[in-house]
C-alpha positions in Angstrom: -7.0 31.9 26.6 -5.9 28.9 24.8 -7.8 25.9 23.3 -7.0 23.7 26.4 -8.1 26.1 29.0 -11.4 26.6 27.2 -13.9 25.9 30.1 -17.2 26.0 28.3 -16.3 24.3 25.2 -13.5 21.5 24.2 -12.4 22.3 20.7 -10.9 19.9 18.2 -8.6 20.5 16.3 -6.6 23.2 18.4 -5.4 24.5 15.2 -7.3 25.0 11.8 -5.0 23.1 8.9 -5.6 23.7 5.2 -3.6 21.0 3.0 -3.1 23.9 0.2 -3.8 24.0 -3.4 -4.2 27.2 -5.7 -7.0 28.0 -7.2 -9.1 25.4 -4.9 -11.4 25.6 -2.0 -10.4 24.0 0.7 -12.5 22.9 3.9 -11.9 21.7 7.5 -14.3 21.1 10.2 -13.8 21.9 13.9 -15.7 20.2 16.5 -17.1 21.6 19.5 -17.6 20.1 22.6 -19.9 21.5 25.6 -18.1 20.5 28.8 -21.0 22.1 30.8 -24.4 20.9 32.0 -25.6 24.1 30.8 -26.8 25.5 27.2 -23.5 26.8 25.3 -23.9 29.2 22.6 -21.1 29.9 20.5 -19.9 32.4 17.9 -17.1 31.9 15.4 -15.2 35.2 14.0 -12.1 35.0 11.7 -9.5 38.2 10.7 -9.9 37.4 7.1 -13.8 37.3 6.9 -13.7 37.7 2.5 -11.5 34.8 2.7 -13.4 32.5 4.8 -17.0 31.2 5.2 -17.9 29.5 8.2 -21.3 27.4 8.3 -22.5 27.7 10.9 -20.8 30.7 12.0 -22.6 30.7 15.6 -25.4 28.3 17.2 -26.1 26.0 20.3 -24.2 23.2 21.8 -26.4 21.3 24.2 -25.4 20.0 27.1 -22.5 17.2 27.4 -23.0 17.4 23.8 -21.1 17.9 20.4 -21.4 20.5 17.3 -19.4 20.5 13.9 -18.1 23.6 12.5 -16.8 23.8 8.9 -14.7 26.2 8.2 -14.0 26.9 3.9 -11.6 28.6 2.8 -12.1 30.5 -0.4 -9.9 29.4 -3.4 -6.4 31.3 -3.3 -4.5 32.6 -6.3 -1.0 32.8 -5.2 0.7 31.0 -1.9 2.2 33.2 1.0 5.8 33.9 1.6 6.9 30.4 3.1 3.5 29.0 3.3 2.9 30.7 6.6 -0.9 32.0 7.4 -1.2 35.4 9.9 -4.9 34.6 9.9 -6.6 34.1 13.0 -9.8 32.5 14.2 -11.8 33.3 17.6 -14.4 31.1 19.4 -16.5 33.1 21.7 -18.8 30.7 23.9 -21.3 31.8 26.8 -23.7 29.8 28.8 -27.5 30.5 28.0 -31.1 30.2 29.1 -32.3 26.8 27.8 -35.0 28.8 26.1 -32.5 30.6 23.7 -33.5 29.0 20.4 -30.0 29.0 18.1 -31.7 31.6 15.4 -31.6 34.0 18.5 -27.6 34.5 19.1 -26.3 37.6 18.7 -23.2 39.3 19.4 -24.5 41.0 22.3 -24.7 37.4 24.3 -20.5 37.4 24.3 -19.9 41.0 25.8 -18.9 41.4 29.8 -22.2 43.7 29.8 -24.3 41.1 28.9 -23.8 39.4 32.3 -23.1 35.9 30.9 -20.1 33.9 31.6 -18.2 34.2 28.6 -15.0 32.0 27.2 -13.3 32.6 24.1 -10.8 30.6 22.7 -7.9 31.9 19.6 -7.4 29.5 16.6 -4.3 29.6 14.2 -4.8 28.9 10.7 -1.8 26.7 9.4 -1.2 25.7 5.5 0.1 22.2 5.1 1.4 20.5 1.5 -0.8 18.1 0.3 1.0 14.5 0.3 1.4 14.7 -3.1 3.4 17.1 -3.7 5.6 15.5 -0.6 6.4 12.5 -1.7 7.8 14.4 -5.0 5.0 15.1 -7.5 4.1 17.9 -8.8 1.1 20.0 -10.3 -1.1 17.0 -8.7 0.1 14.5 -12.0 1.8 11.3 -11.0 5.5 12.7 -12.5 7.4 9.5 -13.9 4.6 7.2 -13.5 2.4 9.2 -15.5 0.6 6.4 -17.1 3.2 4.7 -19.0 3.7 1.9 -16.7 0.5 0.2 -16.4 0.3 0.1 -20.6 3.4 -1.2 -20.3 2.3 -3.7 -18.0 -0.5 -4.8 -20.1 1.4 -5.1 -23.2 4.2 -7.3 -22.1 0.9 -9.5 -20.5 -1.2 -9.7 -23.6 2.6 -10.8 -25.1 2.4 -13.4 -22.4 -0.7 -14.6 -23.1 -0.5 -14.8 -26.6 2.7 -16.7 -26.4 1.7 -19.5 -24.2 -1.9 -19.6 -26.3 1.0 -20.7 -29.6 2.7 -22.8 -27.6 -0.4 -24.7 -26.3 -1.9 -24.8 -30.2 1.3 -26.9 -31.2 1.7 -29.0 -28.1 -2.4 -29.8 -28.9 -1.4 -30.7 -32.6 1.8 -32.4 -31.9 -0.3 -34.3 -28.9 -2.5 -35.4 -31.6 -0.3 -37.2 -33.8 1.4 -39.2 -31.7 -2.3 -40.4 -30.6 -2.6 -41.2 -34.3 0.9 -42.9 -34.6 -0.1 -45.0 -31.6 -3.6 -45.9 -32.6 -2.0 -47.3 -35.8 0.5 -49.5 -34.3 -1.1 -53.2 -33.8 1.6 -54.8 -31.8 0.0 -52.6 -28.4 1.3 -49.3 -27.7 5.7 -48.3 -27.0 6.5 -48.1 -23.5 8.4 -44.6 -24.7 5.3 -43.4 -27.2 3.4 -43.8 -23.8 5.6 -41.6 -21.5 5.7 -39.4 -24.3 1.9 -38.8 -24.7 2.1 -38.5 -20.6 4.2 -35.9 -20.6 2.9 -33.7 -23.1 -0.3 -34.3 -21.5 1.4 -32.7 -18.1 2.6 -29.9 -19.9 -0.6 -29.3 -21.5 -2.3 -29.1 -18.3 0.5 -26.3 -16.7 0.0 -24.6 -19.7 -4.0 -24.3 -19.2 -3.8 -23.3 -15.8 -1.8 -20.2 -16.6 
């Protein structure tokens, strides 16, 4: 039966996806949802149960109500052949006296003899890159940007900086003696020593806004 005709419990995703990484454990989380107005419980069971732990690995969904599932997998030495995953995951579900208390599941609650009515629902486990390594890095470092750039950045700021800091130190000083030329004159102050002092007094003020 597959995830969509599940008819006790709506699970999401269809499909457990691991973004893969060696030697790192990896988790997902599938959520279950009881469609019913009855008590669910459910049971999770996996073909690879050394390479998996699943928390909780069976409980109680209350009515028209939600559970999370996560599903870890265990950290992996070495990659399959083409990245493809044979394992499987199986949801059993059955509906249960409201008195069933989620410490009391068992496995006996998802046979045809127990007389409950049972649904169970196949998962496929499937290995995805991480978006890293697609968009052309590798062994999770940041390839050519490594972190060349962003010194390199800095320096050819702190250059910047330090340049118009010079600049502003002899504008200041050449500012000043034309103030003292000026204040010297007794005739009243040059139409051009005026425009002068203006100007410089612009570009001063660009120059500390920087």
């Amino acid at each position: 039966m597959s995830a969509e005709a599940g008819e006790l419990l709506g699970i999401d995703p269809i499909e457990l996806r691991f973004p893969f990484e060696l030697n790192k454990q990896i988790s997902c989380t599938l959520q279950l949802t009881n469609k019913t107005d009855k008590q669910v419980a459910f049971k999770v069971k996996t073909t690879s149960p050394k390479k998996y732990c699943v928390r909780p690995n069976n409980g109680i969904v209350a009515p028209r109500s939600t559970a999370d599932v996560v599903v870890t997998m265990q950290a992996q030495r070495e990659a399959p052949p083409d990245m493809q995953c044979k394992d499987k995951f199986l949801v059993q579900s059955a509906i249960v006296a409201k008195e069933i208390m989620p410490k009391e599941v068992t496995g006996d609650m998802f046979t045809k003899e127990s007389g409950n009515v049972v649904d169970e629902v196949k998962l496929k486990v499937v290995y995805i890159t991480p978006s890293t390594q697609s968009e052309g890095f590798e062994d999770g470092s940041l390839g050519s940007l490594s972190y060349q750039e962003p010194f390199a950045l800095i320096s050819k700021l702190m250059e910047e900086k330090n340049s118009a800091v010079e600049l502003n130190n002899k504008l200041r000083q050449e500012l000043d003696l034309l103030r003292r030329d000026i204040s010297r004159q007794h005739g009243g102050y040059s139409l051009v020593l005026v425009l002068v002092v203006a100007i410089m007094g612009i570009l001063l003020g660009l120059l500390m806004k920087r």
